[in-house]
N, C-alpha and C positions, 0 to 999 in steps of 0.2 A: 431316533437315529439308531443303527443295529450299533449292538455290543460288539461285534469286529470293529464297526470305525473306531467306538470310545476308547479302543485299546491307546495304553502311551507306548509312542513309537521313542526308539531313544537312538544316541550314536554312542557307537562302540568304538576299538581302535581296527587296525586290521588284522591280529592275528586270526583271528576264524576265520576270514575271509578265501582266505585258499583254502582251510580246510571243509569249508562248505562246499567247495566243487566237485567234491567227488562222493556226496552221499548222493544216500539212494533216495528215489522218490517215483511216485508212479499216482494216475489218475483215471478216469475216462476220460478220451478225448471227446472235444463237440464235431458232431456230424453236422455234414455238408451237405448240399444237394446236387454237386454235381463234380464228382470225384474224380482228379487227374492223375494221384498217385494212390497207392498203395496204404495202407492204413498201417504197413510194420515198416513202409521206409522213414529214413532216419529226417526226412522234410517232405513235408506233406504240400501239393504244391496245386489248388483247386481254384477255378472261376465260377463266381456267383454272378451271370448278368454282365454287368461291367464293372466289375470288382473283382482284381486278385487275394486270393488270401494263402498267406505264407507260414503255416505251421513248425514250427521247431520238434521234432518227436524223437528224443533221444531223452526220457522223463530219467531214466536208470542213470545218467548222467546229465540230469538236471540240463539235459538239452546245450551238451558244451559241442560247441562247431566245431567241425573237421571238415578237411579240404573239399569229402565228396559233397557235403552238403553247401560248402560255396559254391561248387561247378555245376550245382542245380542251382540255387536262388541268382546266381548273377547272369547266368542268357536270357533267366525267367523274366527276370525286373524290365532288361533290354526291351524284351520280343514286346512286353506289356505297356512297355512304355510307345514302343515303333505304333503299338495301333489306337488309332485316333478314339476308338469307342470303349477303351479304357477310361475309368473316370475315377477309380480309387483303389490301394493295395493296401491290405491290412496284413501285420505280422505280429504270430502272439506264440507261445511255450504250448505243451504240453504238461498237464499237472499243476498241481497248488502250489510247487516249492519252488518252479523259475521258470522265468521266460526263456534266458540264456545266463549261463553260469561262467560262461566265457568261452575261449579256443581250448582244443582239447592239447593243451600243454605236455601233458606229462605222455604222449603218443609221439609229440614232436621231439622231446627230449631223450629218450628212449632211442629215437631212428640215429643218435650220437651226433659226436661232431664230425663235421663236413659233410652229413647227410642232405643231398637235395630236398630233403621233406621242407624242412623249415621254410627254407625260403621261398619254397612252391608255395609253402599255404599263405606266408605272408602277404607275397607279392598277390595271389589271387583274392586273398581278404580284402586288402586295400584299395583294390579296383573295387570291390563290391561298397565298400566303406565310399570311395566316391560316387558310385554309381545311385546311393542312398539319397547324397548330399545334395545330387544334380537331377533328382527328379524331379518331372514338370508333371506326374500326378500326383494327388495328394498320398502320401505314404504314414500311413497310422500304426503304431506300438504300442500294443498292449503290455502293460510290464504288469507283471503280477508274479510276486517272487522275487528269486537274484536275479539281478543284472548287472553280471560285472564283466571287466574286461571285453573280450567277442562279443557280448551279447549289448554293453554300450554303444560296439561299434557299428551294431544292428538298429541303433533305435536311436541315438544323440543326433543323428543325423538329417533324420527324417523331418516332415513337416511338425507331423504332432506325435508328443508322447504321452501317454495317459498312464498316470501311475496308482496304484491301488496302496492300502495301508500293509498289504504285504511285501511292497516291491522293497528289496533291496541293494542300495548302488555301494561298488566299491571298485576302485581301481588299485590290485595288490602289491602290482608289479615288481614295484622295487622290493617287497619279500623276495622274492625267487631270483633275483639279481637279473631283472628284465627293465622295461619303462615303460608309463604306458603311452600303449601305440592307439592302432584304429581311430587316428583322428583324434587321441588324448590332447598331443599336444595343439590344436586349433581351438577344441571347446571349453579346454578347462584354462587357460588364460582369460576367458573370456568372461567367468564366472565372476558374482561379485567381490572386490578388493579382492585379496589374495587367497580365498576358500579355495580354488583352483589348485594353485601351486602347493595348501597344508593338504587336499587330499591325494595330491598327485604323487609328493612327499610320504606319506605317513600311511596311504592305504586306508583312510579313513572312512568309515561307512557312514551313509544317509539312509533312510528310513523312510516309507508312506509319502509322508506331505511333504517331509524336506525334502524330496526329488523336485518336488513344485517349487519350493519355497525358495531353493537353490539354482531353477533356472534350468534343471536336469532336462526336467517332465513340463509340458506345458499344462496338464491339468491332473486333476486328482477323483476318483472315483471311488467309492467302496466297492473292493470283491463281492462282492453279493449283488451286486447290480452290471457285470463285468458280461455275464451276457448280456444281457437284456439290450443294453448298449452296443454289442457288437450286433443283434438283430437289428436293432436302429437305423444303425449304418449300413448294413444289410439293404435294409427297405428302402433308404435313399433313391429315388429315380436316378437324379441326374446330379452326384455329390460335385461341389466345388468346394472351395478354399472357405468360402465363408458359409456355408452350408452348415461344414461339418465342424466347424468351429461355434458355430452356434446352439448346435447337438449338444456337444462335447460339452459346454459353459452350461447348458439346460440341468446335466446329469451332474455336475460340481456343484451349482449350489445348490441341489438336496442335500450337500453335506458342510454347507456354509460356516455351520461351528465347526467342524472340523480343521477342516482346510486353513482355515482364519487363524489356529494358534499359531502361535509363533514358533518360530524356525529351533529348535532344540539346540544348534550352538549360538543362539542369539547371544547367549551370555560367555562363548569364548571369540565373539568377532573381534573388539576391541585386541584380543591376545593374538589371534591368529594375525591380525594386521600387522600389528606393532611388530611379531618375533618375522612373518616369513615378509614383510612390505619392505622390512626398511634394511633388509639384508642384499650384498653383492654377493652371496656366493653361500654355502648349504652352511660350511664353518660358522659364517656370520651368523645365520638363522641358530645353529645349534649354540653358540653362544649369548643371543640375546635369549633363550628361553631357559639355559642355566640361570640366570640374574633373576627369574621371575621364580620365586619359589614355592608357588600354586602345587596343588599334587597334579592338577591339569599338565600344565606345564611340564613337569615331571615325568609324567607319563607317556607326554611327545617326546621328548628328549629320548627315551631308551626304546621309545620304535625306531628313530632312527638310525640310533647308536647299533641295532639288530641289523637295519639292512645291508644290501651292498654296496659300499663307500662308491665303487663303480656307478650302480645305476643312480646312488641319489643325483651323483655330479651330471650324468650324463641327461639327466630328466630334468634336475635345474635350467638346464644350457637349452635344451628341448622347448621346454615352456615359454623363457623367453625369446628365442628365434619365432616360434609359434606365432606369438600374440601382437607379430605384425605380418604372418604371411595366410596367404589363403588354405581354403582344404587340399585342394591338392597339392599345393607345393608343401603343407606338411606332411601329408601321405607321402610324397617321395622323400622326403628326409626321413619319415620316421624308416622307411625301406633301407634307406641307407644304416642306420643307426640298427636296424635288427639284422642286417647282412653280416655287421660287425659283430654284434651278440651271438650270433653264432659259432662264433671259430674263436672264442672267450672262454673259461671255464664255470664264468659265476654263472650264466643262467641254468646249466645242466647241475649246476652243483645245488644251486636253489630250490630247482623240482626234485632233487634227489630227497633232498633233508626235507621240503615239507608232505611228497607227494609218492615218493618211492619205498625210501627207507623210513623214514616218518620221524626219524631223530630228532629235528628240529634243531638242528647245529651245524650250518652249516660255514662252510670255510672259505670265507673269500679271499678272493688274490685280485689287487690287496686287502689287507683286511682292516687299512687304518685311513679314514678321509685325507690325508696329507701326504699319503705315498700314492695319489691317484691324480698325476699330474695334469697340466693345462694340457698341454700336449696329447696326452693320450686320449683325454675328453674329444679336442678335435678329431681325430684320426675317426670317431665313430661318427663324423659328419660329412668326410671325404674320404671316399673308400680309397685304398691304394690298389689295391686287386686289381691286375689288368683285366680280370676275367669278370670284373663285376660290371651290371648292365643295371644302367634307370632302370625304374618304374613308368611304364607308359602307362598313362592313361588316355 
């Protein structure tokens, strides 16, 4: 087995997690044989045969999506899918250090409040986010690296996810007084007992196998074998659903010890259950893991107590509305729910502190879980704006 696999993958909490987004990183990329874009634009967007493949090439920011690069990948997915001698799209990063790092937040944040950016790039994200969800060819994700945020909403979707011992997942959001969107609230309800809701919560990272282990990733690969694999699928004649699932299962158990350990918060599920399962409301959760006096424990306790009282409440109420409605109709709530985030202080104030000014202090209004009423929670789930319009998909 290569000494990348036998590396231990661990989890972390989420403060690095934002700050991972914005180093720097750079690779070769893998050549094509039949090039549709440009090798310096920001998505590389090429047909092998009958197979799309959909590059992320923005390596110097670890390939964080911005608007132009939705308004390529989503006519592309469409046009790909409208022709019948389409039979597979594959979408993978540039570079060793991420697939997708996320949306490029601190670009949105920056254009200020009331700037139309935001909500353009949302609203076009989350058609693309459905557009992943509802494809009828098979759509493959190479995650190798970060995948957080945007880049979840790139890849949770699709049919299959293939994660390497480098991938790593994190949803931050509620650091930077955001929630996470792209489809957050449909798949992470979904995940086993309430691992969902602690990382939706807490911004908590996964690692290598626990993307598998947790339901992220449908399989697990070593980097080192990452082309080889995508030449695979490459050569496929004619891929279907169980073609390429059988590839995929071929290249996993060459790494059969691997993959097999066990899940690395095997030994805080019991905690994660008990503190975030048997709670109505974040208060609750933050008081049953006072009573647990674990340094575990402890140590969720004061990610929370850091974020914005705002977004935990609102990503609670998120989650569960979620985890009984379809993908799109959570893509139109999560629309709803960032239409309102934008004309708020805390998201702009969260990218400030961890992204801008770098302080890492940032001020929320409010800044105490009990001065962030019922009421105001709902208002980010029914917009009052007369000027605000659905999400069509």
């Amino acid at each position: 087995m290569s000494n990348i696999c036998m590396k231990r993958l661990l989890f972390t909490g989420r403060h690095d997690s934002v700050n991972l987004i914005y180093q720097l990183s750079g690779r070769r990329m893998s050549s094509s044989s039949s090039a549709a874009s440009s090798s310096d634009d920001e998505v590389i967007l090429n047909r092998e045969g009958n197979k799309g493949i959909i590059i992320l090439n923005r390596p110097k920011k670890l390939n964080a999506l911005n608007i132009s690069m939705v308004r390529k990948i989503y006519p592309q997915l469409r046009k790909w899918e409208m022709d019948n001698s389409m039979k597979m799209v594959i979408i993978k990063g540039t570079g060793e250090k991420a697939f997708c790092a996320g949306g490029d937040i601190k670009e949105i944040a920056q254009a200020g409040h009331g700037s139309p950016l935001g909500l353009e790039f949302f609203r076009e994200e989350y058609r693309l986010n459905n557009q992943i969800g509802s494809m009828a060819i098979p759509y493959v994700a190479l995650l190798n690296g970060i995948v957080m945020g945007g880049g979840v909403g790139l890849s949770v979707h699709g049919a299959y996810r293939v994660a390497t011992e480098k991938a790593v997942f994190a949803m931050p959001e509620t650091a930077i007084g955001f929630f996470p969107d792209v489809g957050g609230s449909h798949f992470l309800p979904r995940l086993p007992g309430k691992l969902g809701l602690f990382l939706a919560l807490t911004g908590g990272r996964l690692h290598g196998r626990d993307l598998f282990k947790a339901g992220i990733a449908t399989h697990f690969v070593c980097s080192d074998r990452l082309e080889e694999l995508e030449s695979d699928l490459l050569r496929m004649k004619d891929p279907d659903l169980k073609g390429i699932d059988s590839l995929l299962t071929r290249y996993q158990e060459q790494w059969e010890a691997d993959y097999k350990k066990e899940f690395s918060l095997k030994q805080y599920i019991g905690r994660i259950n008990s503190a975030f399962g048997a709670a109505e409301s974040v208060e609750q959760i933050m008081e049953n893991l006072s009573k647990d006096s674990s340094d575990w424990s402890k140590q969720q306790l004061e990610i929370l107590k850091s974020a914005s009282p705002t977004s935990l409440k609102v990503t609670f109420k998120a989650l569960q509305q979620g985890s009984m409605m379809s993908l799109p109709d959570c893509l139109k709530m999560e629309y709803r729910i960032a239409h309102q985030m934008m004309h708020i202080p805390d998201f702009f104030e969260g990218v400030r502190a961890a992204l801008i000014d770098k302080d890492k202090n940032p001020k929320w209004k409010p800044d105490r879980l009990e001065d962030v009423t019922e009421e105001q929670v709902n208002a980010y789930f029914s917009p009052s704006d007369p000027q605000f319009k659905e999400l069509q998909l």
